[in-house]
C-alpha positions, 0 to 999 in steps of 0.5 A: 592617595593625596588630595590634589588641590589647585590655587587661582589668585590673582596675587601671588603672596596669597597663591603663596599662603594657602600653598604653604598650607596645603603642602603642610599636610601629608595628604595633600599636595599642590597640583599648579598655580593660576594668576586669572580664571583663564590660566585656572580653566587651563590647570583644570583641564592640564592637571585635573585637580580635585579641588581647587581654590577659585578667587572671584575677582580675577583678570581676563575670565572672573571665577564665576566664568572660570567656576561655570567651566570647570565645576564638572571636572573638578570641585570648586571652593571659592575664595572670598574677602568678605562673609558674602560678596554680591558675587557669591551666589552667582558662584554657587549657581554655577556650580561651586561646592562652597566656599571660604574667608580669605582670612579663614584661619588654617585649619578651616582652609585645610578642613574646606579641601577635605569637605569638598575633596570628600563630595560634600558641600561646604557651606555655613548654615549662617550662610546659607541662611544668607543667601536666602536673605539675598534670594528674598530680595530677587523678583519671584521665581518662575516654578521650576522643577515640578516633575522631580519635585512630585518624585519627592515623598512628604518628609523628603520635602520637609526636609528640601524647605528645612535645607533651603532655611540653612538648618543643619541635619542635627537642626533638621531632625529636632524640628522634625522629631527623628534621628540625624541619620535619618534626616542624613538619609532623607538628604542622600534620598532628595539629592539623587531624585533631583540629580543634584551634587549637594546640599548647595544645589538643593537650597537653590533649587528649593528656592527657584522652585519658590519653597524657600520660606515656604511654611 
């Protein structure tokens, strides 16, 4: 089964680009074109892709907006000029899977599809870490959550504040002296008690819930 990946740019010489990438791989293969987070709700509904690549700045609805309506039906990779944009978080909280460099070689385009295409979140932990950077400056969350939290055993938590500091499952199972398997396992754990998707979710959760830079 190929991978069916949909493009939403508002410039067709970049809608262009990434399908000449996308139609290079054997596995994958272009499912439709939109010009603005209007026509890209209408492909996703039309065409179900598995992916698709949401630029944030667009006409008519912006990908956030086009993000927030489409992220059950599909997997969202957003496309950004810049490491990270004032708009980047909003489109992770509305439910995009990670997102990508415009001037991302390739190859890392190409893995991004793959990574998303499998359920999994695609999001550097420098990344991450720099959303936490942003959290920090947002007035004090509101606790949220504490039900499902209280469902959570001690190490799960530990590991919630370690995803919530951007490490990477083999950072996380240094610090906390195990295997990364078992640190995989310990994610996989947390995930399901808390009904979230991926590890995006989980850092924005842990944030609302004011662990973020918890000790």
């Amino acid at each position: 089964m190929k991978i069916r990946v949909g493009l939403a740019d508002d410039q067709a010489l970049v809608r262009a680009g990434f399908r000449m990438i996308v139609e290079s791989q054997p596995d994958m293969e272009v499912a439709g074109e939109a010009a603005d987070g209007q026509e890209a709700i209408e492909l996703v509904r039309r065409q179900r892709p598995d992916v698709i690549l949401m630029d944030i700045r667009m006409p008519r609805v912006d990908g956030i907006e086009a993000t927030r309506q489409v992220a059950g039906a599909t997997r969202v990779v957003i496309l950004t000029t810049y490491e990270l944009d004032e708009y980047v978080f909003d489109a992770l909280a509305a439910g995009a899977s990670g997102f990508l460099l415009k001037a991302a070689p390739p190859e890392d385009l190409i893995r991004a599809i793959q990574v998303v295409a499998a359920g999994n979140a695609l999001l550097d932990p420098s990344v991450t870490r720099k959303l936490i950077e942003e959290f920090s400056k947002r007035p004090e969350p509101a606790l949220k959550r504490p039900k499902e939290l209280a469902t959570l055993t001690e190490r799960e938590l530990e590991v919630l504040k370690e995803l919530a500091r951007g490490l990477t499952n083999a950072e996380i199972a240094a610090r906390l002296h195990v295997s990364e398997t078992t640190v995989k396992t310990h994610v996989a754990h947390l995930l399901d008690k808390l009904a979230l998707r991926d590890r995006v979710q989980a850092v924005i959760v842990a944030y609302e819930a004011g662990l973020a830079g918890a000790g």
